[in-house]
Structures are given as structure tokens and as C-alpha cells.
C-alpha positions in Angstrom: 1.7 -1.1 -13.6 -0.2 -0.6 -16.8 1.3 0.3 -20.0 1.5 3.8 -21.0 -0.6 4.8 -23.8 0.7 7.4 -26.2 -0.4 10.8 -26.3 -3.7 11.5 -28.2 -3.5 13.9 -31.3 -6.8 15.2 -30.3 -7.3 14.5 -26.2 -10.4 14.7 -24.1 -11.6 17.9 -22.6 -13.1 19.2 -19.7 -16.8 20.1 -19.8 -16.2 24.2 -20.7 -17.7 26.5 -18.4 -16.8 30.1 -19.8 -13.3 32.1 -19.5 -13.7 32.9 -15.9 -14.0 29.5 -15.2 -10.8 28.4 -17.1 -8.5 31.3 -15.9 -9.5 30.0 -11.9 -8.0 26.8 -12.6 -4.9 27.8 -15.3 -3.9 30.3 -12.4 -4.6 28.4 -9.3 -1.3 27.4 -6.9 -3.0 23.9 -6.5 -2.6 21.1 -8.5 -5.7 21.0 -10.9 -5.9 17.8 -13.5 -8.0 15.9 -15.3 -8.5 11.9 -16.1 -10.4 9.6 -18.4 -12.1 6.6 -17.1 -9.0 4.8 -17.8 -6.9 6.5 -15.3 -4.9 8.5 -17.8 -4.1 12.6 -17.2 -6.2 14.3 -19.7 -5.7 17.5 -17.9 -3.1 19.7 -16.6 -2.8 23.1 -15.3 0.2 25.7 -13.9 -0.2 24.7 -10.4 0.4 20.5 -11.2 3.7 21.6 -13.0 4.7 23.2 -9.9 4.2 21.0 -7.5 5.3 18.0 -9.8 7.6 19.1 -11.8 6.6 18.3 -15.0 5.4 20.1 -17.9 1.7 19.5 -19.6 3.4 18.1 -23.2 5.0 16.1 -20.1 2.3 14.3 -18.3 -0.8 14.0 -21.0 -2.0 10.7 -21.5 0.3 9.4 -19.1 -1.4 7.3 -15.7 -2.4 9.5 -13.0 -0.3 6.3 -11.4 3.3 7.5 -12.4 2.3 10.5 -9.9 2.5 7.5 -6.9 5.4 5.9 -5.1 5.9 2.8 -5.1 4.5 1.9 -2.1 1.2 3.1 -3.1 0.9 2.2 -6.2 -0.4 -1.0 -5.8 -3.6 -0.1 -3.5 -3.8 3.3 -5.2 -4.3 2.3 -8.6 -7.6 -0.1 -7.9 -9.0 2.8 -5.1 -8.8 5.1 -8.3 -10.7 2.5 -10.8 -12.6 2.1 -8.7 -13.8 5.2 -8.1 -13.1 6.3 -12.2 -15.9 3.7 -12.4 -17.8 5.6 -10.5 -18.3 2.8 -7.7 -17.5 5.3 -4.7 -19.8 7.9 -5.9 -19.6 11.5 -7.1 -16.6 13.2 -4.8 -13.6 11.7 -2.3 -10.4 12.5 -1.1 -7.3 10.5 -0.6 -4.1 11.2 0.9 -1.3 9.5 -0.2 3.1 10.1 -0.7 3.6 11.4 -4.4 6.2 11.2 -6.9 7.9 14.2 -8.3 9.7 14.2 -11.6 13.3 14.3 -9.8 12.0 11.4 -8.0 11.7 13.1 -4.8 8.5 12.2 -2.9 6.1 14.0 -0.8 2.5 13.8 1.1 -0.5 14.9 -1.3 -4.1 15.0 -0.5 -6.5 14.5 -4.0 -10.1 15.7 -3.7 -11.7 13.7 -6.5 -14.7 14.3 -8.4 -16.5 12.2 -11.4 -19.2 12.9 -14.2 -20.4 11.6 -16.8 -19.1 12.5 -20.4 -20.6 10.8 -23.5 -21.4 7.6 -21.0 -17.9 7.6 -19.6 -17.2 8.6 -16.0 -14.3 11.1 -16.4 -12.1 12.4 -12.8 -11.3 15.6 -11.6 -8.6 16.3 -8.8 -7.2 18.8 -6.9 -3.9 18.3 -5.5 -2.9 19.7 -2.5 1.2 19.3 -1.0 0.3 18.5 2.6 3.9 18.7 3.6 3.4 21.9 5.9 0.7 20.2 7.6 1.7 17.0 8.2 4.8 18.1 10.0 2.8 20.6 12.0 1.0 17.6 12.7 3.8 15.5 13.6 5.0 17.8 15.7 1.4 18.5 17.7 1.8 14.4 17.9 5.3 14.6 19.8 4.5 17.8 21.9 1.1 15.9 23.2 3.6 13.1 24.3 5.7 15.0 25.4 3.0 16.4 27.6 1.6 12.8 28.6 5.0 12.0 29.4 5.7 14.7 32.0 1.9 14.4 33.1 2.3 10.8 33.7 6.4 11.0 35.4 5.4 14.3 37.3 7.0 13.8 40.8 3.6 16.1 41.9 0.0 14.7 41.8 -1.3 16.3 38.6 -4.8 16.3 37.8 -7.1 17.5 35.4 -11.5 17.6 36.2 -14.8 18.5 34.3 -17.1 21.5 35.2 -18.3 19.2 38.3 -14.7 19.4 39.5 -15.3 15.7 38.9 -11.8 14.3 38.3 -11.4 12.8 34.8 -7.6 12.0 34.6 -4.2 11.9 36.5 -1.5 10.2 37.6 0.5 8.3 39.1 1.4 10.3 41.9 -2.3 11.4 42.6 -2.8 8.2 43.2 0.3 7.4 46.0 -1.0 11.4 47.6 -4.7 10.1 47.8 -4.0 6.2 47.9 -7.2 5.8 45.7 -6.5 4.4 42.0 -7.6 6.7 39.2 -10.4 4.6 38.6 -11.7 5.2 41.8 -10.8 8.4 42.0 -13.2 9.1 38.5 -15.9 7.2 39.8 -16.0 9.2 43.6 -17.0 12.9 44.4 -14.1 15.1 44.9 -15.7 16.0 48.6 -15.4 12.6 49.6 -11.8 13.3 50.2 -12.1 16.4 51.8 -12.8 16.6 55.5 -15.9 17.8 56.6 -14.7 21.0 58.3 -12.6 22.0 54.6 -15.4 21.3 52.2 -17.4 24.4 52.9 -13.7 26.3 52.6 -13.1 24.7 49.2 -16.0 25.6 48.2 -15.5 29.2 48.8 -12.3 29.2 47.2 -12.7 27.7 43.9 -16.3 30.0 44.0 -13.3 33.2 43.9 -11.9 31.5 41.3 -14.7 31.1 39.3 -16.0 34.8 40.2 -12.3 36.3 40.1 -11.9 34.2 36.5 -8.0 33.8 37.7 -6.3 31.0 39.4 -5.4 31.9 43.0 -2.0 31.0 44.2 -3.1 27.9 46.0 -5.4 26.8 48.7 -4.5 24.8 51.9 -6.6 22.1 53.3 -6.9 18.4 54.3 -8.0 15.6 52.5 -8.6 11.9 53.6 -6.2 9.3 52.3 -8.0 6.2 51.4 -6.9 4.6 54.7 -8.7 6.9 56.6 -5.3 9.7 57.4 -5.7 13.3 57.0 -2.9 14.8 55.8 -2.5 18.7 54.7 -1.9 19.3 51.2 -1.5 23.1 49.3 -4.0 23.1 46.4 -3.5 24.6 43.1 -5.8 25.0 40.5 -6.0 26.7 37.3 -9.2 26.7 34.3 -9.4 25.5 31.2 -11.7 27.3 28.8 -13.3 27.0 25.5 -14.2 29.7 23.7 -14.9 32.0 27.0 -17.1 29.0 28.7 -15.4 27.3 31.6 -14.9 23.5 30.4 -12.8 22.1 33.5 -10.2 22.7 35.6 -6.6 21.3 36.1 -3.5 21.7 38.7 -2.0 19.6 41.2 -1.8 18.7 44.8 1.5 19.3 47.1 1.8 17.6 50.6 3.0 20.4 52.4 4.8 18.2 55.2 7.3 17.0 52.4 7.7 20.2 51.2 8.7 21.3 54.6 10.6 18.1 55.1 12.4 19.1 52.4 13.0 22.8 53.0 14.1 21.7 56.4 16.7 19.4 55.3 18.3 22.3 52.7 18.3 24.8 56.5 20.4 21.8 58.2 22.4 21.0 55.3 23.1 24.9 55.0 24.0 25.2 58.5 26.2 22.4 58.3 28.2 23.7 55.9 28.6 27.0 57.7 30.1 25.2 60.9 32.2 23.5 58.6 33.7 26.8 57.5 33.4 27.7 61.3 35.6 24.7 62.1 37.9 26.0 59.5 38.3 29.3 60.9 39.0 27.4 64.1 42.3 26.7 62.9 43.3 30.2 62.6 42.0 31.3 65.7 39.9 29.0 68.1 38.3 32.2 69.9 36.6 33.7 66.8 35.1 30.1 65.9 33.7 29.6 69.4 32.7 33.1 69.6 30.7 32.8 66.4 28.7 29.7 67.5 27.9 31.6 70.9 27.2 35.1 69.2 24.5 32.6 67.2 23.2 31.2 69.8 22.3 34.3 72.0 21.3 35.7 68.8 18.9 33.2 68.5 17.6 33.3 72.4 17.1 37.5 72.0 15.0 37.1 68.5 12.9 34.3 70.5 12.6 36.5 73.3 11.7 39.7 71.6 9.2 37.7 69.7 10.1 37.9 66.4 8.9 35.4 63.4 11.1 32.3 62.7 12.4 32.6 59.5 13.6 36.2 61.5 14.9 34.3 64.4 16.8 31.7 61.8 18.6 34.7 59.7 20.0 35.5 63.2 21.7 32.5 64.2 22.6 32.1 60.9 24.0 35.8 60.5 25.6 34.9 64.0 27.9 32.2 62.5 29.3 33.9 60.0 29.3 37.6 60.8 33.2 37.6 61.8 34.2 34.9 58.8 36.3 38.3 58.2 38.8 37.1 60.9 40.3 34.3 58.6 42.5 37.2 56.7 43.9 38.2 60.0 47.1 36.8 61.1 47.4 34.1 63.6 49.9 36.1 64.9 47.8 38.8 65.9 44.9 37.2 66.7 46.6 35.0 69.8 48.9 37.4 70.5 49.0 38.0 74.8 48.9 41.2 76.1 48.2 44.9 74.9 47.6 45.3 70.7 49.6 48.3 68.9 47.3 50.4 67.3 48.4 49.2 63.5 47.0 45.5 65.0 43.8 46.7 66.3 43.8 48.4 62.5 44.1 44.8 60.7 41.5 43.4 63.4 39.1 45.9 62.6 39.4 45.5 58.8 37.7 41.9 59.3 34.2 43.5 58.7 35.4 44.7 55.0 37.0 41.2 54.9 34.0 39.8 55.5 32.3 41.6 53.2 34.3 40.4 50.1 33.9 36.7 51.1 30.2 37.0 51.4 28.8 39.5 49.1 28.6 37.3 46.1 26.7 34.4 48.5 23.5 33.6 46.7 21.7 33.8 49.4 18.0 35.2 50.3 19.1 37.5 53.1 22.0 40.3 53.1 24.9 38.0 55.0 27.2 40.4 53.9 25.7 43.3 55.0 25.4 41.8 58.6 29.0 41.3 58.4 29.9 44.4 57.5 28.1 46.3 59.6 27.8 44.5 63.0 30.3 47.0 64.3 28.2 49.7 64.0 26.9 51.7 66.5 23.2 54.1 66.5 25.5 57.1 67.1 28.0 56.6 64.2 30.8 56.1 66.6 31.1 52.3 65.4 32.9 51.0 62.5 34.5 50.5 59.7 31.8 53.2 58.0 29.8 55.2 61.2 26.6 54.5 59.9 24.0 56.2 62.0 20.9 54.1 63.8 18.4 54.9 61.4 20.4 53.0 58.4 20.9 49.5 60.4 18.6 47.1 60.3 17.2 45.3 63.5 18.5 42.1 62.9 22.2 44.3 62.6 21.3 46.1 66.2 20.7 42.5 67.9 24.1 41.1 66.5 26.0 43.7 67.3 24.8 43.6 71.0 25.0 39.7 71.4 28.5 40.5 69.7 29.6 42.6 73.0 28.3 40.9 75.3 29.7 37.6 74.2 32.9 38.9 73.2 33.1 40.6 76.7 32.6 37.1 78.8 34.8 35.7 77.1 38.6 35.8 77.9 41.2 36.8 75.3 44.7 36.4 74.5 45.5 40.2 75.4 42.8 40.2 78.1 40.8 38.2 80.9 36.9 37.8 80.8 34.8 40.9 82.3 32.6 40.4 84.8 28.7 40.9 84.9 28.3 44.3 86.7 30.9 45.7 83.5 28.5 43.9 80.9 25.7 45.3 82.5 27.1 49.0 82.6 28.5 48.2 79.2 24.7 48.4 77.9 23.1 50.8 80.2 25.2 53.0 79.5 24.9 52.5 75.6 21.2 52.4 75.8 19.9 54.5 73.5 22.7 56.0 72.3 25.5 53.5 70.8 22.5 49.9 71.2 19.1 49.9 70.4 16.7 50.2 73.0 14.7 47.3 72.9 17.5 45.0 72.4 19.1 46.2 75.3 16.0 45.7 77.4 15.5 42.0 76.6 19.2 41.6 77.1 19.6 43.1 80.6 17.6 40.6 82.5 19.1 38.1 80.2 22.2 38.7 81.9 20.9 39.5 84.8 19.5 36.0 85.3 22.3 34.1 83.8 20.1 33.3 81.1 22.6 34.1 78.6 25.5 31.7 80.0 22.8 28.9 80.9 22.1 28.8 77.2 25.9 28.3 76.4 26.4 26.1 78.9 23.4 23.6 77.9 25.0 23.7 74.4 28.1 22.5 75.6 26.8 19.8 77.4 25.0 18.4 74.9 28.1 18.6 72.7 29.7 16.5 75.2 27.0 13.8 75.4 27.4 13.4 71.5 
């Protein structure tokens, strides 16, 4: 480092360009000195005691080098000869860590300027503390990897494409979807994936996107895999824009098979876990368990007969092993007991739709269990239970259970009495027609009975039981 020189009695001064010019720089919040050709601080305004701590009887005549860490001292020093000697020309900036007084550092940027004075090339430089920024910009540089990290790891085939819909980067996954590499994938047209009979429909679709200026939920087609197989994927796509022109596009491919591989495996699992609690409840009372399974299954048969859609036909077999899970608070006791039932019994039996109700009504589930359970005892013309709710406040999928309910419970035998036979089933719901069942419940389920339909399904489902 070079040795300090004492202050001058009478120091150098800045070319003087009129009052206003001198109040600009005594008040400004940057750092505003001066230097002589020798490196030395010549000047020194508010703003440079702020930001350095140190006063102007301070810092005149001292090296514009005891601003510097240590670390930069060394490259520093000769990049500001240098440029004192006016080998760099008239202006420059560097960026460097400064020193404080208290010996606490931070980042600085210098814009430097030179003229002559008297032959002597003499510095001017405003300091800036670039601490604000250079955070902001450390943190931009950890979000954007951040971002390429979950772009690259994404489990789903991410992409990102020019205005050509020419695809310009993605990752990994893309690549296993497509089995093209990304540089193949650059270097191809994006229709050369697409199968002839989905291009024009692509087309159409990202043409509402561009007219609608709004990403659509997602379009379904088919691409070609690299070896030639078609698969189905679901499409999703959203712009990128700068300043209001379209610059590219980005979003992400999903093969919908896995998605419904995977859907499907979360319904069996599900399931599973519900004949588990049905195998439970077997314990307590093997008729309720096997009536459930059978209320589930006819349940089932009647949606798919009636024609209803299969998420519809899945809540009811669903719905149909659980809707008596009420039973489980119901002494064995009564629930096996032979013969005739006092009327306090039939009381504790018929609280099992309430029961049922507490178990399940906190079930995060995307259909109202609970309900189901609660009300499958209810009948169009209020005369069911435990609240008479009227027809036109049960659902459909309510009416079906509580008719496969009946008609299962009647065929089968119970501890306090024997199975009923057809011809009572059948008068059972003609005569309820209307009036206690829905209509066109009853009318799928007569020749269902009629036809042995019902029992055949049972019986199949036994029998492959068995062979398991």
C-alpha cells in the first residue's frame, strides 16, 4: 500500500461550476469525491460521510485505497492509476467491496470520470452502496434455480416453445413422454408428433388461445412416440408475453392413461379399505356386513341398468357398503337375537342411520356418504325414518339405495325372521310404487327380480369368492 501523504494546507479543487452546481453535489445521498492523479481524495461531500463513515477533515489527502478491502486492494489500486493516468479514457465504472470506517465492508459501484487540470489528469467518482441490489440480485439468482431445478426434476413433461410453437427447451420427462431427446425434439416440427387426424384439432385449439388471449384448460390428443406408438396425452398450455406481443408459449404434457392408472389405483385402494371396515363390522354382526356388500352390488347392477354415468354408478356401490356402518353401535345382543324384537330394540336398530351419520360426516370425501347413510330409510311419502323427509328432498342415488336396501334385506333371512319370498318382494314394491319408492327405480327393479337377475348377480359374486 502506498504511504499516506499528509494533508495539504492548501488542497486541490474541483473545476467551479457556479452555486447550483456545488449545492447538487454537497446535498446529494451518493457518494461524491474527488482525486488527484496520485490517487489521493481531494474531495468529499455529505453523501461519502454517510455511506463511509468518515468525516471530510477525516479522509482528505488520504488514498482513495483505504476505501478498499483487502482483497481488492491489490488489483484496485493499479485499475485506478491506471485510469488516473488517463490510460482507460474519459469515464468507467467499477464495482468492488468497500471499507467503512468501523471496518465493516460492503458492495460499491464508482462511476469515474477524468480531466485535465494544469496538465494533470484529476478523478471524479460517484459512489453508489449496491447492497440493496446485489441481494435482490442474489436472490433473482437462487429463485431462477430454484425454477431450473423444479423444471428440470418435474415428474410432468414441461416444456417451453417460440412463436412457431417450435420447442426450445424441456426436460427430462418430455423426453421419456415423447422418447425423442431434447435435441431432437428442437431440431423437429411440433406436428411431427402429432397424428395426422389431431393436427388440424391442435391447430384449432391453440388458434382459441391465441384469439381468446387465455390459456384453455387443456387439450386432448395423440402424439407419436419416437418408436412409432400413439399414446393420448391432455395438453396444457399457457403464453408468455412481452410487453403485450406474444413471445412463446410454455406448459406441459400429461399421459392421461397414468393419470387414470393412478386414479384407478386410489378407487381400489379406497374400496379396500371400506371392506376392511366391512369385515370389521362382520364381527358384530355377520348379516349387516354381508348385507352391505350385496346392498352394493345391486346398487351397482340398478345404476348400470338405469343408465346412469360411472362415476354415478361407483358412488353407489360405494354408498352401498357403508350405508348401514351405523349398525356397529348396536349391540350384538340385539342384532342376533331370534325371534320377535320389543319395540325399545327396533328403537336402538333404527338409531343406526343417526349412528352412521356421526361416523361419516367428517369423511373427506367428494360425495355426501353421510347423507346416504342417514337417509336411506327414507321414504317419498315421509313415512320413513329417522327424519320423514318427503320425495322431493332425496336424492336419486338415496331412492336406489333405499330400494336395493329392501329388497336385499327382505331375501335375506334373519335372526328374528326367515327370508321372504319373491311374490312378497314383488308386492313389496308395487305396492310402494309411487308412493313410499321412486318410480323409475322400482321399474328397473321389478324385472330384475322377476328374472332372478338380482340373486344371479349375488350368486356369481360368491363364486368367484370361492375360486379366490
Amino acid at each position: 500500500m502506498k504511504e499516506i501523504e499528509p494533508p495539504h494546507k492548501e488542497l486541490e479543487a474541483l473545476p467551479r461550476s457556479g452555486e447550483i452546481y456545488r449545492a447538487l453535489v454537497a446535498s446529494s445521498w451518493d457518494a461524491i469525491l474527488g482525486m488527484n492523479s496520485k490517487g489521493n481524495i481531494i474531495f468529499w461531500n455529505k453523501g461519502a460521510e454517510q455511506i463511509f463513515g468518515y468525516s471530510t477533515e477525516e479522509i482528505l489527502g488520504q488514498p482513495a485505497t483505504k476505501l478498499m478491502s483487502e482483497k481488492h486492494i491489490e488489483g484496485h489500486t493499479k485499475e485506478l492509476t491506471d485510469f488516473l493516468g488517463g490510460n482507460y479514457g474519459g469515464t468507467g465504472i467499477i464495482e468492488f467491496e468497500a471499507l467503512r470506517k468501523d471496518g465493516s465492508t460492503f458492495p460499491v459501484e464508482l462511476s469515474l470520470s477524468t480531466w485535465q487540470q494544469n496538465g494533470k489528469f484529476v478523478g471524479l467518482a460517484i459512489g453508489k452502496d449496491i447492497t440493496e441490489r446485489k441481494q435482490m440480485e442474489q436472490a433473482l439468482r437462487e429463485s431462477a434455480e430454484r425454477y431450473c431445478n423444479l423444471f428440470a426434476n418435474s415428474l410432468e413433461a414441461v416444456f417451453s416453445a417460440d412463436i412457431e410453437n417450435n420447442i426450445v427447451v424441456g426436460n427430462k420427462a418430455l423426453e421419456k413422454l415423447c422418447g425423442y431427446c431434447l435435441e431432437e425434439l428442437t431440431e423437429m416440427k411440433p406436428t411431427n408428433i402429432l397424428s395426422p387426424e389431431n393436427r388440424e384439432y391442435v391447430s384449432q385449439q391453440v388458434e382459441k388461445i391465441l384469439s381468446a388471449d387465455e390459456p384453455i384448460s387443456s387439450i386432448v390428443h395423440e402424439i407419436f412416440r419416437k418408436d412409432g406408438k400413439r399414446i393420448l396425452i391432455e395438453h396444457y398450455l399457457n403464453l408468455i408475453k412481452r410487453k403485450d406481443k406474444i413471445a412463446g408459449s410454455q406448459g406441459f404434457y400429461r399421459e392421461i392413461i397414468e393419470r387414470n392408472k393412478t386414479e384407478d389405483q386410489l378407487k381400489s385402494f379406497l374400496i379396500n379399505l371400506v371392506k376392511i371396515v366391512s369385515h370389521v363390522i362382520e364381527f358384530c354382526d355377520p348379516y349387516t356386513a354381508k348385507h352391505q356388500q350385496r346392498v352394493a352390488e345391486l346398487a351397482h347392477l340398478v345404476g348400470e341398468n338405469m343408465g346412469l354415468a360411472d362415476d354415478v354408478v361407483e358412488r353407489l356401490y360405494f354408498n352401498g357398503l357403508l350405508h348401514d356402518i351405523g349398525k356397529i353401535s348396536i349391540p350384538r345382543s340385539i342384532l342376533t337375537k331370534p325371534g320377535e324384537l320389543a319395540e325399545e330394540e327396533w328403537a336402538l336398530i333404527r338409531a343406526h342411520t343417526k349412528q352412521g351419520y356421526s361416523i361419516l360426516k367428517d369423511a373427506n370425501l367428494p360425495w355426501p356418504v353421510a347423507d346416504v347413510a342417514l337417509q336411506h330409510h327414507e321414504r317419498l311419502d315421509g313415512s320413513g325414518y329417522p327424519n320423514g323427509i318427503t320425495g322431493d328432498r332425496l336424492s336419486l342415488e338415496v331412492s336406489i339405495l333405499a330400494v336395493c336396501d329392501v329388497v336385499e334385506a327382505m331375501s335375506s333371512h334373519r335372526p328374528y325372521r326367515p327370508a321372504r319370498t319373491t311374490t312378497d318382494i314383488l308386492k313389496e314394491l308395487k305396492d310402494g310404487r309411487g308412493t313410499k319408492y321412486d318410480t323409475s327405480v322400482v321399474d328397473v327393479m321389478l324385472p330384475m327380480i322377476e328374472s332372478e337377475e338380482f340373486r344371479s348377480t349375488w350368486n356369481c359374486r360368491n363364486s368367484r369368492s370361492m375360486a379366490t
